[in-house]
C-alpha positions in Angstrom: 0.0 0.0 0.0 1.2 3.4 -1.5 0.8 5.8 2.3 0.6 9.1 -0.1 -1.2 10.8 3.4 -0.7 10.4 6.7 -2.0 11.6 10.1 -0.3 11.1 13.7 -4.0 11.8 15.6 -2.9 12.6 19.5 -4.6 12.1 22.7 -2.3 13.8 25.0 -4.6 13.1 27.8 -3.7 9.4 27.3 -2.1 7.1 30.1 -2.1 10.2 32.6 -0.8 12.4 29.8 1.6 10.3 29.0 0.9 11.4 24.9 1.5 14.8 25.8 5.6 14.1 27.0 6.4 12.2 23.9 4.1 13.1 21.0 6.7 15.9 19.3 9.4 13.0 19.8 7.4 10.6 17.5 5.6 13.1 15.6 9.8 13.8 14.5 10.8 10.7 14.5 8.1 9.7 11.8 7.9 12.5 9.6 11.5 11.7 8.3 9.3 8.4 6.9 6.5 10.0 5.6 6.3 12.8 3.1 3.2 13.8 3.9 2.7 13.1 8.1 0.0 15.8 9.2 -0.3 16.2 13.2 -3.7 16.2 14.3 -3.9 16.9 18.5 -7.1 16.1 20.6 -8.2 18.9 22.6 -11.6 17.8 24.6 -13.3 14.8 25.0 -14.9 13.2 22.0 -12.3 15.0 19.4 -10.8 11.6 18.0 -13.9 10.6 16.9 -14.9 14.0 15.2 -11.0 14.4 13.6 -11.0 10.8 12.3 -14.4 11.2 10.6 -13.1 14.6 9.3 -9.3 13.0 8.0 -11.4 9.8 6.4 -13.6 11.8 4.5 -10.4 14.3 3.4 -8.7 12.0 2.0 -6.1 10.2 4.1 -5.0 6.5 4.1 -3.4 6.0 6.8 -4.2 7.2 10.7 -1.8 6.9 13.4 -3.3 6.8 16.8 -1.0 7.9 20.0 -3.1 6.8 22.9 -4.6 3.9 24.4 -7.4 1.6 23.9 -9.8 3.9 24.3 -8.0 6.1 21.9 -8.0 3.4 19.1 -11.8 2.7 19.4 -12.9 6.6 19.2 -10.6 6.5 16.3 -11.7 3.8 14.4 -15.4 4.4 15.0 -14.7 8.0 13.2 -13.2 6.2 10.8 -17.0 3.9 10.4 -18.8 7.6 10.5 -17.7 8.7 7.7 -19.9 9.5 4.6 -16.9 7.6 2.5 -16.7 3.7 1.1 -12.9 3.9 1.1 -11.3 4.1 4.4 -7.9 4.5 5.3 -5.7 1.9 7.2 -4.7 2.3 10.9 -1.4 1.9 13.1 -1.6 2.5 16.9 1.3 3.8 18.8 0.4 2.7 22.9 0.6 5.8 25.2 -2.4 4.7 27.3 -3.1 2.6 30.3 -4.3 -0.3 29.0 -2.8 -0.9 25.3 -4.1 -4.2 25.2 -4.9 -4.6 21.5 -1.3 -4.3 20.6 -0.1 -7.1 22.4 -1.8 -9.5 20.3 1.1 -8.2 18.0 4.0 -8.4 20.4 3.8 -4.8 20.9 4.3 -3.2 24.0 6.3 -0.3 23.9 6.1 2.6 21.7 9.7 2.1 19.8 8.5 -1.0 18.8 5.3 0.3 17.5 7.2 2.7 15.7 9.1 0.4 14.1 6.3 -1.2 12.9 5.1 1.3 11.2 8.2 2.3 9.4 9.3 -1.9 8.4 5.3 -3.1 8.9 2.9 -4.1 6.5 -0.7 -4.1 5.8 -3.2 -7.2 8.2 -6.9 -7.4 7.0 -8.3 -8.2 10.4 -12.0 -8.1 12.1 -13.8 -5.4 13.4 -17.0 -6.3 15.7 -19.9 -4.3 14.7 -22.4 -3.9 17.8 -25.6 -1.9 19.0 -26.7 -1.5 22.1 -28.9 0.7 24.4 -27.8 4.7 24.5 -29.1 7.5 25.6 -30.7 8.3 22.1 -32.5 4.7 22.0 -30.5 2.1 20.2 -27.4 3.1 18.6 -24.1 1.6 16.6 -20.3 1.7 17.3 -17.2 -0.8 16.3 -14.7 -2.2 18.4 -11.2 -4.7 17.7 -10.2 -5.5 21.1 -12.9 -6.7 23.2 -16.3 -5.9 25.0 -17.5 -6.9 27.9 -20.2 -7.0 31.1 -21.2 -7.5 34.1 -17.9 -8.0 36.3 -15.4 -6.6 33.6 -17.8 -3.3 33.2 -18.4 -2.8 36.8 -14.4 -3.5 37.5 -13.6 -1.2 34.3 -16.1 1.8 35.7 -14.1 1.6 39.5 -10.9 2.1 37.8 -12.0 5.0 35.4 -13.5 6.7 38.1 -11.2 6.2 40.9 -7.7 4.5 40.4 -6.6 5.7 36.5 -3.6 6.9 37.5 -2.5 3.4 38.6 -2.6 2.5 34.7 -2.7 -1.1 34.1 -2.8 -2.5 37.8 -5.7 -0.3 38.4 -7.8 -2.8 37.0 -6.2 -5.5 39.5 -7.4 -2.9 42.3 -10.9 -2.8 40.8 -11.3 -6.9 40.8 -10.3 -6.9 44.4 -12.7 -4.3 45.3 -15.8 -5.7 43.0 -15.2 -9.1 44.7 -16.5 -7.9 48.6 -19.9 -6.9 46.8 -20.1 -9.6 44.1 -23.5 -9.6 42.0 -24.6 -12.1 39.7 -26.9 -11.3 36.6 -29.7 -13.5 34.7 -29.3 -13.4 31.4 -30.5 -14.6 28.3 -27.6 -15.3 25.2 -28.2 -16.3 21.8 -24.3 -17.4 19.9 -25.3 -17.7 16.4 -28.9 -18.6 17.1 -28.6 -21.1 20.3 -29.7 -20.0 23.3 -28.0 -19.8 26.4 -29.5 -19.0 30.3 -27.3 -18.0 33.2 -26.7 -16.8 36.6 -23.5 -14.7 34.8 -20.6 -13.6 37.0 -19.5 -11.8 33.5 -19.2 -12.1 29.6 -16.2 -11.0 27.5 -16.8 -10.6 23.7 -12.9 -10.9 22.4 -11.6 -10.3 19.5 -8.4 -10.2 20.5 -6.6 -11.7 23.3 -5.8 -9.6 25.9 -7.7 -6.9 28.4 -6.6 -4.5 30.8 -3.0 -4.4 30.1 -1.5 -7.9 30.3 -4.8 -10.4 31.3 -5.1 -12.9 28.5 -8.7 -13.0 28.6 -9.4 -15.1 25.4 -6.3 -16.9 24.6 -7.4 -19.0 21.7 -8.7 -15.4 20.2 -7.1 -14.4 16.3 -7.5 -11.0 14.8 -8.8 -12.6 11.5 -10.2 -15.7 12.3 -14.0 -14.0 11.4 -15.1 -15.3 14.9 -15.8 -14.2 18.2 -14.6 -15.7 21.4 -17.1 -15.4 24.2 -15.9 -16.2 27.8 -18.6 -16.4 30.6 -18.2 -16.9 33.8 -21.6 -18.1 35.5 -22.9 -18.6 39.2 -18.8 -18.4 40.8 -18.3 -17.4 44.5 -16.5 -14.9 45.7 -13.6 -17.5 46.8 -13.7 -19.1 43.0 -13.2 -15.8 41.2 -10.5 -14.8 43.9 -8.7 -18.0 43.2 -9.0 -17.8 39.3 -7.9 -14.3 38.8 -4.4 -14.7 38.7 -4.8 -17.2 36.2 -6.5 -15.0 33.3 -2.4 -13.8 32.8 -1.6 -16.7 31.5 -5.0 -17.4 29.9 -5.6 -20.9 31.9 -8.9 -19.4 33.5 -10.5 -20.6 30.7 -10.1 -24.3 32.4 -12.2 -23.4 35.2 -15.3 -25.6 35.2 -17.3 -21.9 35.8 -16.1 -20.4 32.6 -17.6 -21.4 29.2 -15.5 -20.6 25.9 -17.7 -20.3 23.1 -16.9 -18.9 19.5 -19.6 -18.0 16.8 -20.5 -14.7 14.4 -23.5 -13.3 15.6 -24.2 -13.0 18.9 -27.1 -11.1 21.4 -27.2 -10.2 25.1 -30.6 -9.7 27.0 -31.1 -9.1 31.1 -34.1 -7.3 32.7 -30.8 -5.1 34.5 -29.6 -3.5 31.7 -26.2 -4.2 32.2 -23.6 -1.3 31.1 -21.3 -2.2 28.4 -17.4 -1.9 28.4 -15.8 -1.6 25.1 -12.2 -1.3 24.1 -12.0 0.4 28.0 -14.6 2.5 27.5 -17.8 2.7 29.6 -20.9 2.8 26.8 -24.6 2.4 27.1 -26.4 -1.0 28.6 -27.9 -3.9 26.9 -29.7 -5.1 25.2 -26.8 -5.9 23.3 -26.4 -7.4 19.5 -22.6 -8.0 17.9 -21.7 -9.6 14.7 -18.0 -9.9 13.1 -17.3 -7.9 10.0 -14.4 -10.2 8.8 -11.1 -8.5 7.9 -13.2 -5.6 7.6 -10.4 -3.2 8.7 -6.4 -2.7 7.2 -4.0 -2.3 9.7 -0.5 -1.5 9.2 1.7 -3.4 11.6 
């Protein structure tokens, strides 16, 4: 792929500003590899998605995100917004807390994201489609990491709110925390048409592998595989979830005779809570909840 125009999008905010100490760095570093590198800087919340819609529609084929998960998922769901068919391809530079996506890719520092970018090439991988239940009534967004409820969201909305500047291990804080007042949800789950019933301790839709910095959530996950891998955990004490935590960083939770590993294309959540949604580590809108893969429906250069 000819990169004729690029964009380094910035969110300085990201990983307790973290973007903000080394964005000039890259922005340098990159430029002498591009002939055309435009800097594009976030300045208040919601800008990523409003300056990707704005560089897809302009014209640009490849968009550089400096930030975290978070970051990538605004990105690429201005990217979807656009009024365009021809979208451009994405690279993802990890300045945030989480950077989980990346890791799928053996990324975890920003040099070797860079280098990536400069000796990478393009992937073809998924991109879940999903809607849910938003302020406006029912409403559409994209994600390439993973979503998730129940536990994970509740877990997820602690750390945002109270313990973000522990980055990565703020999310360890949050599971100890959630544990004291452990809540269970009924739900009702349909995985490509077969129904499913629980008392649900949590569900993580994955796409990828990891969450939250370095838990392997859904180690059998692949980018471009065209599936999804669901993970449940149903009707687990407070002792069983304690002792299984430590295992989700290597990915052997997922022998626990609580959890259920599943994999399908389509896929719909239903409880009479309306359980808030956590996707790419971002808190958004409650189920009900439909998802379906769009296979290798996004170009990544990595």
């Amino acid at each position: 792929m000819q990169i004729e125009k690029a964009a380094l999008i910035v969110n300085p905010a990201a990983g307790y500003n973290t973007g903000k100490k080394i964005y000039k760095d890259i922005y340098d570093n990159l430029s002498s590899h591009f002939n055309n590198l435009d800097l594009i800087i976030s300045e208040q919340a919601g800008d990523p998605v409003r300056k990707a819609k704005e560089a897809t529609e302009s014209g640009y084929n490849l968009l550089i995100t400096l930030g975290g998960d978070g970051t990538a998922f605004e990105v690429v769901n201005g990217m979807m917004q656009a009024k365009t068919t021809k979208k451009p391809a994405l690279s993802f530079i990890p300045s945030g807390s989480g950077n989980s996506f990346l890791r799928d890719f053996d990324i975890v520092t920003s040099d070797e994201a860079i280098d990536r970018i400069i000796n990478g090439k393009i992937r073809n991988i998924d991109m879940i489609e999903y809607t849910y239940q938003g302020n406006n009534g029912q409403e559409t967004a994209y994600y390439i990491n993973i979503l998730g409820t129940g536990f994970v969201s509740r877990v997820a909305e602690m750390r945002l709110k109270h313990f973000r500047m522990f980055r990565s291990f703020g999310y360890t804080i949050g599971v100890l925390l959630q544990i004291i007042p452990l809540k269970k949800d009924a739900i009702v789950m349909e995985l490509d048409g077969k129904p499913y019933e629980a008392n649900n301790n949590f569900i993580s839709i994955c796409n990828s592998k990891y969450t939250g910095g370095e838990m392997m959530m859904a180690p059998r996950a692949q980018v471009d595989d065209g599936k999804l891998d669901v993970v449940m955990l149903n009707d687990a004490g407070r002792l069983k979830l304690l002792n299984s935590f430590p295992k989700i960083f290597k990915g052997t939770h997922i022998d626990v005779k609580e959890i259920t590993y599943l994999t399908g294309k389509t896929l719909e959540i239903k409880s009479p809570a309306g359980l808030s949604i956590l996707a790419d580590g971002e808190i958004l809108g409650k189920t009900p909840l439909k998802a379906q893969v769009l296979p290798k429906k996004l170009s990544v250069l990595i």
